[in-house]
C-alpha positions in Angstrom: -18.2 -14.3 32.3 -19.6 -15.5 28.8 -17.6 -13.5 26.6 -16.9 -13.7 22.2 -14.6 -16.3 21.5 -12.1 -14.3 19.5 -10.0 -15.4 16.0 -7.9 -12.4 15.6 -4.9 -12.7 14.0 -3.0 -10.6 15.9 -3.5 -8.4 18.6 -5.3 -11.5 19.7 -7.3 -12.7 22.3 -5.3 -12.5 26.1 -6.1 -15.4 28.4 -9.4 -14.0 30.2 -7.7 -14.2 34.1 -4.6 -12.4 32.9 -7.1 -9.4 31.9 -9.2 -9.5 35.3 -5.8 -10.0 36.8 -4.0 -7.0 35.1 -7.2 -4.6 36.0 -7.7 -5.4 39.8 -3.9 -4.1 39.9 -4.0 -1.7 37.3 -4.3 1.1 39.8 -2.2 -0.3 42.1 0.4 -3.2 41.6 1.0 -4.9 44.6 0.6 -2.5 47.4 2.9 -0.4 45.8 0.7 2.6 45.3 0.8 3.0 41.6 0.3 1.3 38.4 2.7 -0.5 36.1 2.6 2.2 33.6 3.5 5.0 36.2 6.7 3.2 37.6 10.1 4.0 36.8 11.8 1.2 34.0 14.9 1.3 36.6 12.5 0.9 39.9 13.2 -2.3 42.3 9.2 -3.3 41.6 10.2 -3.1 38.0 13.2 -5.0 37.9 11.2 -7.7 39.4 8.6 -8.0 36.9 11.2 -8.0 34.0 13.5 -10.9 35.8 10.2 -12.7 36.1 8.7 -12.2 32.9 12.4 -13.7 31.8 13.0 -16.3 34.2 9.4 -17.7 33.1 10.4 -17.1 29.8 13.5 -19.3 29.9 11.3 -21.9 32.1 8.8 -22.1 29.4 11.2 -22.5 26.4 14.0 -24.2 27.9 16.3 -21.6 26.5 20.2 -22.1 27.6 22.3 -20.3 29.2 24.2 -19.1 26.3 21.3 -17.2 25.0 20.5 -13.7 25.7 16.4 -13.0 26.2 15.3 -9.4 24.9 12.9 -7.4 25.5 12.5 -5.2 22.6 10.5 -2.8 20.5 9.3 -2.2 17.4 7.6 -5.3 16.6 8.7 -8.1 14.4 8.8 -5.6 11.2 11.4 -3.5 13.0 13.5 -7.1 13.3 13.4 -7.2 9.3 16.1 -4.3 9.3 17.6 -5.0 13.2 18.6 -8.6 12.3 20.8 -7.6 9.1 22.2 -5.0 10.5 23.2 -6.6 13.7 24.4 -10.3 12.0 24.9 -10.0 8.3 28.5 -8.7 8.6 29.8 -11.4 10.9 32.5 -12.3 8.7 33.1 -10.0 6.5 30.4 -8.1 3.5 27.3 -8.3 4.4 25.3 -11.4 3.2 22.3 -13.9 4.2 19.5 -15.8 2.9 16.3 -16.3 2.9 13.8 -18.6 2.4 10.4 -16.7 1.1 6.9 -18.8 1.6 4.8 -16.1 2.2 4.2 -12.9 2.9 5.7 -12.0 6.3 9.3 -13.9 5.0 9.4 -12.0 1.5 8.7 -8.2 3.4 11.7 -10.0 5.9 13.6 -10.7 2.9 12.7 -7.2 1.0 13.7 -4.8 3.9 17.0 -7.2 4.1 18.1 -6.6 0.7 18.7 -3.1 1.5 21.6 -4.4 4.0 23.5 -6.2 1.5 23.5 -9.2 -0.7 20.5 -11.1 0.8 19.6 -14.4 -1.7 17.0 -16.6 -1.6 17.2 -20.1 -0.4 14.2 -21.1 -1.4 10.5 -19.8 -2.3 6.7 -20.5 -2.9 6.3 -17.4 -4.7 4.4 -20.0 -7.8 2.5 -22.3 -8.0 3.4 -26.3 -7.5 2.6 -29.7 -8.5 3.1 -31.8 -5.2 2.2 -35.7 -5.5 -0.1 -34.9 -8.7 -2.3 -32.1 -7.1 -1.8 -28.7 -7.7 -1.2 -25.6 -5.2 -1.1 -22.1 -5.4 1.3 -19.9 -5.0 1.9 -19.6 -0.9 -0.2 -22.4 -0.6 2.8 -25.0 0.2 6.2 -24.2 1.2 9.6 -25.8 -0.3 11.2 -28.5 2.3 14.7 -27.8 3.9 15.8 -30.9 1.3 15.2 -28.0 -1.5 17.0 -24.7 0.0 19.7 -23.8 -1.6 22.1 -22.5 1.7 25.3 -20.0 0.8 28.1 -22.2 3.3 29.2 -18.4 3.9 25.9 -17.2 5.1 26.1 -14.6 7.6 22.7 -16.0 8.9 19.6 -18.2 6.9 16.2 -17.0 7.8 13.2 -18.7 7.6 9.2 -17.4 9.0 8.1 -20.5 10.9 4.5 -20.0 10.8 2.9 -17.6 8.0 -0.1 -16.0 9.6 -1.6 -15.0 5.8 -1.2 -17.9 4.1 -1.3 -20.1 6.6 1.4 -22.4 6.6 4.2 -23.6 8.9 7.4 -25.5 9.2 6.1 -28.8 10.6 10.0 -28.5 12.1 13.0 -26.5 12.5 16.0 -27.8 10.6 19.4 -29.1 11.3 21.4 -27.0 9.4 25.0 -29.2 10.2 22.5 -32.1 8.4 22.3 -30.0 5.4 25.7 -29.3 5.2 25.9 -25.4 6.7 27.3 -26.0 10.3 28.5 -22.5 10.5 24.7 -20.9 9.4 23.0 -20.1 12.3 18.9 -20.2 11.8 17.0 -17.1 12.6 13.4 -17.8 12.9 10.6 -15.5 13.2 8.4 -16.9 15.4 5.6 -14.6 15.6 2.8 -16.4 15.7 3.3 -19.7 17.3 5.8 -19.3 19.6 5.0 -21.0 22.7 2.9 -23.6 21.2 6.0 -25.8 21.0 9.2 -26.6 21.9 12.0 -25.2 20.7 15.6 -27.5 19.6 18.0 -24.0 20.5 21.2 -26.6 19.2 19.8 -25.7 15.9 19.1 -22.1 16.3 21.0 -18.8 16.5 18.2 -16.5 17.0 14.1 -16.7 17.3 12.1 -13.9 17.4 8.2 -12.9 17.7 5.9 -10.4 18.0 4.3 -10.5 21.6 0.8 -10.0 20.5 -0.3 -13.3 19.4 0.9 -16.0 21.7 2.5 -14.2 24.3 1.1 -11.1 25.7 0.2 -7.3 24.0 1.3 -5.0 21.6 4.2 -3.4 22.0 6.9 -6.2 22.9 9.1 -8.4 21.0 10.5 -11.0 22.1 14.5 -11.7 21.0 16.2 -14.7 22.2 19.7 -14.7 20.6 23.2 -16.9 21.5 25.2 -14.7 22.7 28.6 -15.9 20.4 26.1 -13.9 18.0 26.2 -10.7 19.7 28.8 -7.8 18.9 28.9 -7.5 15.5 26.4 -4.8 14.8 27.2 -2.9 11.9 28.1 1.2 12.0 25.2 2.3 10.6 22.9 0.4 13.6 21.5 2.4 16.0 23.2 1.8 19.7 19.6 1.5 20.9 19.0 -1.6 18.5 22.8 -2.6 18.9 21.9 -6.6 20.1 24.7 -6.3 22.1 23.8 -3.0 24.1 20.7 -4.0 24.6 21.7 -7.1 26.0 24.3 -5.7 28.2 21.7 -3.1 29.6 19.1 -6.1 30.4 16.8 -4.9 28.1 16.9 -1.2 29.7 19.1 0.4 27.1 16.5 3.1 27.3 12.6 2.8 28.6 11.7 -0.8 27.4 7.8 -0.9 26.8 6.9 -1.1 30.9 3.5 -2.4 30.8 3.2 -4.4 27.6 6.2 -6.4 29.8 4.2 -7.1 32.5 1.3 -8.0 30.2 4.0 -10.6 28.8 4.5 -11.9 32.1 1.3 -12.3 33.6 0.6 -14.7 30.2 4.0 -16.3 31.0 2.7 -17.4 34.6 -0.7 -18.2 33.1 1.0 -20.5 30.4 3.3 -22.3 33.5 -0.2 -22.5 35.3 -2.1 -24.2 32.6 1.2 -27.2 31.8 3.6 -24.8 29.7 4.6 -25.3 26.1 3.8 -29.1 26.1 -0.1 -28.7 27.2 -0.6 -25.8 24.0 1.1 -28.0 21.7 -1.5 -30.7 22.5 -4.1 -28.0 22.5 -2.9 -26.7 19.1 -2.8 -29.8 17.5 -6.4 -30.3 19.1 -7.7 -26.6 17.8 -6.5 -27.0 14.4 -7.3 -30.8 13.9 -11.3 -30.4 14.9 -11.6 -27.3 11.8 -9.2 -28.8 9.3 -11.5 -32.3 10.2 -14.7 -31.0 9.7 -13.3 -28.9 6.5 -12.0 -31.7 4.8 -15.5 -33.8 5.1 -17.5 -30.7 3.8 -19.1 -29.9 0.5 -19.0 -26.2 1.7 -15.8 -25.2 2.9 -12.6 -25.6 1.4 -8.6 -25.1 2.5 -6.3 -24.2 0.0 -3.0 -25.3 1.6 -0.6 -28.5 1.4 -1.9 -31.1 4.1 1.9 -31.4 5.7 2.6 -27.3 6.4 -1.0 -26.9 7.4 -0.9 -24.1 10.4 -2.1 -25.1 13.4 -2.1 -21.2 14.6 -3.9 -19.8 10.9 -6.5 -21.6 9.4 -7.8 -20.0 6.3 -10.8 -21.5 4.4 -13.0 -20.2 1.9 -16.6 -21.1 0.4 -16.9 -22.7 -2.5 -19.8 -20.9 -3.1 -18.2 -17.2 -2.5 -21.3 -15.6 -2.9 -22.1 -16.5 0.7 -19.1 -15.0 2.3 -20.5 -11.6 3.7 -23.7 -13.6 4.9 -20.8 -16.0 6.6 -19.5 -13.1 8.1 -22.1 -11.5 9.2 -24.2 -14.1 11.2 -20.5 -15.7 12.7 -20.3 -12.3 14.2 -23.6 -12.1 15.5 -23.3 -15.4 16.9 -20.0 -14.4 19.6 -17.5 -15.7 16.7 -15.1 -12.3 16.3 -12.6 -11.4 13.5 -13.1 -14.4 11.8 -12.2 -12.0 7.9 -9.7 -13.4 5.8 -6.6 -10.7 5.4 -7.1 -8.5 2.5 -5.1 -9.8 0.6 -6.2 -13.4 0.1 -10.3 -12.8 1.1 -11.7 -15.5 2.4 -12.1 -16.6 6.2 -9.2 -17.1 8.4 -9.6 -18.2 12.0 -6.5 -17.8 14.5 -6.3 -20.3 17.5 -3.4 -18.8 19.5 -3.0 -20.2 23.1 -5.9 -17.8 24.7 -8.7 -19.2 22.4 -9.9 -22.4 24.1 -10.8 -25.5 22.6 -14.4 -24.5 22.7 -13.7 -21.5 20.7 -12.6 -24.0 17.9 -15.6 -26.5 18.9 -18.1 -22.9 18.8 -16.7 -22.2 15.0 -17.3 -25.9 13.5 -20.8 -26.1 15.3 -21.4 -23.0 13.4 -20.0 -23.8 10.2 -22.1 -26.8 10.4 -25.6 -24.9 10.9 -24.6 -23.0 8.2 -23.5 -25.9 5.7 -26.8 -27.3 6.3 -29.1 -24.1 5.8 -26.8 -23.0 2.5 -24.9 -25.7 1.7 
């Protein structure tokens, strides 16, 4: 089946046989007479997806024993306000911080302010000077050697890939090295999850949004170490309560049924396909042929630091802006989907989340090509 290669940022493309999969059994799953979305959350057929979707889960990641896998709702904007209220009052008044180097960690950090006394650890909020050339604001982001971590912390949060601006920590800290044992790291996740692996001695929590690397709409994804759970706050509701949830496998009340077997299917298609190490090859692959060909041309241009480049967001304007909508336009008609910048920052911005192949990314730079050399 020839189908558009698709650079969504999120929902994103779905691996093509976990589609084809998901309708030959959308009627009936398994012999079982009915479909996912008709069968009861506490059913035997459903218990089995959800301890699969989690066993694979914890297969894929490596995650220990200690940590509690969730299966929650709301999306990763929900966890802005779940995560304070569930962790900031570990040890007495509520406080955290944050480091800010985009968009997604500042509305993190905004919605957390209402919780308590949430400071920032660091922030690209202006612009920088970095080995004599200059960035833009959200353009670079401030290394682990520059945050400025509270040895009380309830929690330090950090946004490990920013899907706007297109940067990402190039690797999760070790926050005993900086001097904050007792901090545990919350990391959003969202969108490159499963595109590496994961250190969990340096982590208290991860989190993400299903819909970019890791199934549909609908699910997040909450691993959390369980010496973390318990300490919601009063004004939490039970059905966000870490703990509850936790205790209730997820069933607390009825999880999001289908977008869970979505999840699962991917999970089995990612094990199929070599697991976490074969799409952080293919990432590094992806994102390597466009920022190449970018950096050699006199057309395109990317705005961010060379060492938090994204390998999951690319964004890249023309220097000539004028061109943009005809960019647009003619990438479309060609099979090259969703390829517009985020409203906020214009531009182009192309997404190469585990379901876009590396002929998606090949497709894109054979195209910007043809174009460089008719309007260049």
């Amino acid at each position: 089946m020839n189908r558009p290669y698709n650079f969504s940022a999120g929902p994103s493309a779905l691996p093509l046989a976990v589609l084809q999969q998901a309708a030959a059994e959308m009627a009936d799953w398994h012999g079982a007479g009915l479909s996912v979305m008709e069968m009861s959350h506490r059913s035997k057929a459903f218990g089995r997806i959800r301890d699969e979707a989690e066993a694979d889960l914890r297969t894929l990641l490596a995650v220990p024993d200690d940590f509690a896998v969730l299966f929650m709702q709301g999306g990763a904007s929900a966890q802005n306000a779940l995560i304070p209220m569930n962790l900031a009052q570990r040890h007495g008044p509520a406080m955290a911080d944050y480091v800010v180097a985009g968009h997604w960690s500042r509305k993190s950090w905004n919605e957390a302010r209402r919780y308590g006394d949430m400071a920032l650890a660091a922030t690209a909020e202006a612009a920088a000077q970095i080995d004599g050339q200059a960035y833009e604001a959200w353009c670079w982001m401030p290394g682990p050697e520059q945050w400025r971590i509270r040895a009380d912390a309830a929690y330090l949060h950090v946004c490990a890939n920013e899907t706007i601006g297109g940067v990402e920590l190039p690797d999760l800290p070790d926050l005993a090295q900086l001097g904050c044992p007792d901090v545990p790291l919350v990391v959003d996740m969202s969108s490159n999850i499963l595109t590496r692996a994961i250190d969990f001695s340096r982590l208290g929590m991860v989190y993400a949004g299903a819909q970019k690397n890791a199934g549909s709409a609908g699910v997040t994804l909450v691993i959390i170490r369980r010496d973390l759970l318990g300490h919601a706050t009063g004004c939490c509701p039970s059905v966000f309560d870490f703990a509850q949830v936790a205790a209730a496998d997820s069933m607390f009340n009825t999880p999001p049924t289908y977008g869970i077997y979505i999840t699962g299917l991917v999970f089995k298609w990612l094990l199929e396909q070599g697991g976490v190490p074969a799409m952080d090859a293919a990432s590094s692959a992806k994102s390597q042929l466009l920022y190449s060909y970018i950096d050699q041309s006199a057309l395109y241009v990317n705005p961010i630091h060379p060492p938090v480049r994204s390998r999951m967001n690319i964004p890249f304007r023309l220097r000539d802006t004028a061109l943009e909508a005809l960019f647009l336009a003619e990438s479309e008609a060609a099979g090259l989907l969703a390829l517009k910048g985020h409203k906020s920052v214009g531009g182009m911005r192309a997404s190469l989340y585990n379901a876009t192949p590396l002929a998606g990314a090949q497709a894109l730079v054979a195209f910007m090509r043809d174009f460089e050399a008719r309007h260049g």
